[in-house]
N, C-alpha and C positions, 0 to 999 in steps of 0.2 A: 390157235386158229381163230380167225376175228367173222361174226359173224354177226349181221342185223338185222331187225325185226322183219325187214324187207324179204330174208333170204329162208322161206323158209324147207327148202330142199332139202332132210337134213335127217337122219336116219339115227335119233339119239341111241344110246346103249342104256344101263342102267343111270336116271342121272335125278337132278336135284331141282327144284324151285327154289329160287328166290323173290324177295321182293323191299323195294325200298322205297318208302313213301316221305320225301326228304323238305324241305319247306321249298324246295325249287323245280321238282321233278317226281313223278308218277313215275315208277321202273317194275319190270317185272322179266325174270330168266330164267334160260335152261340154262343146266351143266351135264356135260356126261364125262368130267376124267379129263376131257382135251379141245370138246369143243361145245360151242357156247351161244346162243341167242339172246339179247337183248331188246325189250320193246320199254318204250318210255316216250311221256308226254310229260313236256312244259307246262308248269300252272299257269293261267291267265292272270296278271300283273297287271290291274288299272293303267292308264295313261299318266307318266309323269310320278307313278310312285316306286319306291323303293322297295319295293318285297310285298309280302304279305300278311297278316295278321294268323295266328296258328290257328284261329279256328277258320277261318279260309280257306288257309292250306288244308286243313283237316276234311272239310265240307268236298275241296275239290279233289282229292285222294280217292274219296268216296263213292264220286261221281265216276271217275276217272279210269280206274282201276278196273271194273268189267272190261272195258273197252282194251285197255291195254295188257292184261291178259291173254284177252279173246287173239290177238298176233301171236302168241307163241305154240309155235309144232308139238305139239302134245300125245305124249302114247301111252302106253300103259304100265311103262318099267320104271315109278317116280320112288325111291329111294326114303326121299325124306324133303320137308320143308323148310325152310330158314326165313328171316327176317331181321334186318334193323330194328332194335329193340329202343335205340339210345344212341345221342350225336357220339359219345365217348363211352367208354369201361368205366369212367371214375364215377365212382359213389353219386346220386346226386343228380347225375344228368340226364338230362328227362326233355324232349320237345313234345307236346301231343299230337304231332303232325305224325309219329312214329307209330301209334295209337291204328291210323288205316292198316297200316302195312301187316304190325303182326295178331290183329282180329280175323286178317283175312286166311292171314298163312295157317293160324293155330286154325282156324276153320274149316281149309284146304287138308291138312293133315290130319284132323282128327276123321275127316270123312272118309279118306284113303286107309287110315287104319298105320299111318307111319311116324316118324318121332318130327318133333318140331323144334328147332336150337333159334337162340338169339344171339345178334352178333350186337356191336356198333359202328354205325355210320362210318367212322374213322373207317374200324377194320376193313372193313367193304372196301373202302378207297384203295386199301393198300394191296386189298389183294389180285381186285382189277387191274390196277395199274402195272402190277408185276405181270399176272397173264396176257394181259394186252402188248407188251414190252416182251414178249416170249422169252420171258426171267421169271417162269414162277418157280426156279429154285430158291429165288431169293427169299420166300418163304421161309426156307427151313435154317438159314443165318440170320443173325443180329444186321438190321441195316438200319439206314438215319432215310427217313421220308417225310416231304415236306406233304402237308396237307394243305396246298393252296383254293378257296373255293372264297363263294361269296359272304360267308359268316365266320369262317375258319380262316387261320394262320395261323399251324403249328408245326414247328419241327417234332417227328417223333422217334422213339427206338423203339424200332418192332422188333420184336425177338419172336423164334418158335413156343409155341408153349403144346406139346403134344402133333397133334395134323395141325391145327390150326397157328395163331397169331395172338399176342399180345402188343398193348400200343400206347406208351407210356411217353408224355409231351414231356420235354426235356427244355422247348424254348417256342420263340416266336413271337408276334407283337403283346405290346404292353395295353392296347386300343383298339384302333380300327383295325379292321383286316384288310389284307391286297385288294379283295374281291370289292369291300365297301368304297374304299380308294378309288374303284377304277369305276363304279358305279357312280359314286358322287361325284364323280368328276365328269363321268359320262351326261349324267342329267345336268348339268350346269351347259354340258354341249348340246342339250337337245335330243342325245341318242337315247333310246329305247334300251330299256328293264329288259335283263341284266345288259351291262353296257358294253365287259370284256372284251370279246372277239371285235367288236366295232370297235372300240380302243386301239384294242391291239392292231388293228390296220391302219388305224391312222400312225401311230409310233411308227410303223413298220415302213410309211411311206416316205419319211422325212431321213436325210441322212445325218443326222446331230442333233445337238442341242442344250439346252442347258441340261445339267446333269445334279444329281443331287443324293448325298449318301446322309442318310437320318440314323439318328444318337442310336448307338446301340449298347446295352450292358449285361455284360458276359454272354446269353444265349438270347438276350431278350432285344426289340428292337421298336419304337416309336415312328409310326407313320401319320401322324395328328400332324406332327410340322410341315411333312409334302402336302398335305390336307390346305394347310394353312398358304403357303407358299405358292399351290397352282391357284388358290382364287385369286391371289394378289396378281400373276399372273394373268388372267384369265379378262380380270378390271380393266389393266392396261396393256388392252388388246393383244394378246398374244393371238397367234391362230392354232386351229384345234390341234394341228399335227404337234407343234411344237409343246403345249399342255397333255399329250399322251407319251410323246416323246420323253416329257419329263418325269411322269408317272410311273413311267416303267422303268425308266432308268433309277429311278430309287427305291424301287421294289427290286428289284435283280441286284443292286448294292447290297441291302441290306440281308436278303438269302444267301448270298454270296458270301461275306463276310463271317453272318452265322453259318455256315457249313462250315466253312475252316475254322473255326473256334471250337465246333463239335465234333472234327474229325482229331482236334489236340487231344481229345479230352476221351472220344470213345475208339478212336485209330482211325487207319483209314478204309472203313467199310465201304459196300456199296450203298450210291445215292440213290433213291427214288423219289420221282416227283407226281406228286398225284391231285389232283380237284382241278377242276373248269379251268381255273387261272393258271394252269400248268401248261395249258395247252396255247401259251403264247409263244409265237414267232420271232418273240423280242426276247423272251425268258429263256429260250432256247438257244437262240445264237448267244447270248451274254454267258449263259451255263451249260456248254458243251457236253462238258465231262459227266453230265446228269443223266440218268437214264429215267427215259418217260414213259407215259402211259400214252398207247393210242387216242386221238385228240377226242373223239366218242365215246372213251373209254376215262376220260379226265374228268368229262364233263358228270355227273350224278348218275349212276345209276343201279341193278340191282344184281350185275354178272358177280361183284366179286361176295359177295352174301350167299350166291349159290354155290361157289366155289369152295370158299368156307364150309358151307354143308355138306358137300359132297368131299372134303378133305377130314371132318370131322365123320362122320361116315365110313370114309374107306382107306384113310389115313393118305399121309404125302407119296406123292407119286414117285418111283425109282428113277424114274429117269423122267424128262419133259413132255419127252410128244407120246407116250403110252399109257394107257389106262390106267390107273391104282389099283394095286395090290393091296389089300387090308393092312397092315401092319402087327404084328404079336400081340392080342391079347386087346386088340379093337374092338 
């Protein structure tokens, strides 16, 4: 059941906090088992720049964060806390924008007296995007899920590992990511940080255009050449539709292409598609056959962190639309 920061009528059961403080978004949620609140705010992005600096992002987390909070329906039956810990599980990987999110949660939960788990960023995506997509059995099989967003490009294999998810990159660019693509490509049009969704309308308005499939090898794939190719574009005036047009058409080649390479190689599981860039119009008509995440639920934020906690917690659910049952020895 999809529910937002707006809605908040909403009767939780025993449920969970989350929270994810990501270099593009402030997020904070409920879970109770099946239904869900999300509240989040965009970070302020200078005019004309590309992101933001981590201790920015860090400062505006900080700020931030009472505020978006302060939105979600809150009672007295909270479970347990979670947070984004880390962009990835692998060894190593570290933003300190992550830093707000679980100072607050370990904060939150030590006051309450409940356990406190850390997820990463990835995991969160994947597990939104399944809930939002009302497939969160997909959880509990092996699937291939793209991590499309504005720093990310990776194909991954999520497997169950207990209630929760493990999420191990298998492929994806060699460079830039979709997200940076569509942004630099965005700011050379003028359009405003993040660029995507204005992107994506422009492609979406034009019926063709040049098209363009970039070097791929085995899982891995190079978007520096589209990089290259829409400014040259771009010099000799093309107009915007037809330089988004072409953007996204070589981003939907290239995921396309690596899915069937990964579906030889791992069979054919189910596909999920999850981050901000998932929630294109163009990506979507081009990869049908994908199962996506609600387009606010693509976008950053801290529902599937709570759901991970509340799945770690009271183990995977029997069936979809009912509560969890603990599982043996949870």
């Amino acid at each position: 059941m999809l529910k937002d920061q707006t809605d908040t009528d909403i009767a939780l059961n025993e449920y969970t906090i989350g929270l994810d403080t990501s270099n593009y978004t402030t997020s904070c949620a409920v879970f109770d088992g099946r239904t869900g609140v999300n509240s989040g705010r965009p970070l302020d992005v200078p005019e004309n720049a590309l992101g933001l600096r981590q201790s920015d992002a860090l400062f505006m987390h900080v700020k931030y964060l009472p505020e978006v909070f302060s939105r979600l329906p809150l009672g007295s039956n909270v479970i347990a806390v979670g947070a984004s810990a880390a962009p990835r599980e692998t060894e190593g990987s570290y933003m300190p924008c992550f830093l707000a999110g679980v100072s607050h949660g370990e904060v939150i939960a030590r006051s309450l007296g409940k356990p406190f788990r850390r997820f990463s960023h990835q995991q969160g995506h994947a597990a939104a995007a399944a809930w939002s997509a009302g497939r969160q059995d997909l959880l509990d099989a092996p699937m291939l899920c793209w991590h499309l967003s504005g720093g990310t490009t990776e194909l991954l294999l999520v497997k169950p590992s207990g209630a929760t998810v493990t999420c191990e990159a298998i492929g994806g660019t060699s460079d830039i990511s979709c997200g940076q693509l569509a942004d630099r490509t965005g700011n050379l049009l003028g359009l405003k940080f993040p660029s995507g969704a204005a992107l994506d309308e422009l492609a979406s308005s034009v019926s063709g255009g040049v098209e363009y499939s970039p070097k791929t090898e085995n899982l891995t794939f190079s978007l520096s050449g589209a990089e290259h190719k829409v400014k040259a574009m771009l010099e000799r005036g093309a107009a915007p539709g037809e330089a988004a047009y072409f953007v996204f058409s070589a981003m939907a080649s290239a995921i396309k292409k690596v899915t069937e390479l990964a579906r030889r190689q791992y069979g054919d599981i189910p596909l999920l598609l999850s981050g901000g860039v998932a929630s294109s119009r163009f990506l979507r008509r081009a990869m049908p056959d994908g199962i996506y995440a609600a387009p606010e639920y693509s976008a950053d934020n801290a529902m599937g962190i709570a759901i991970l906690t509340f799945r770690a917690e009271k183990g995977s659910p029997s069936e979809p639309d009912s509560l969890y049952e603990p599982e043996q020895g949870a």
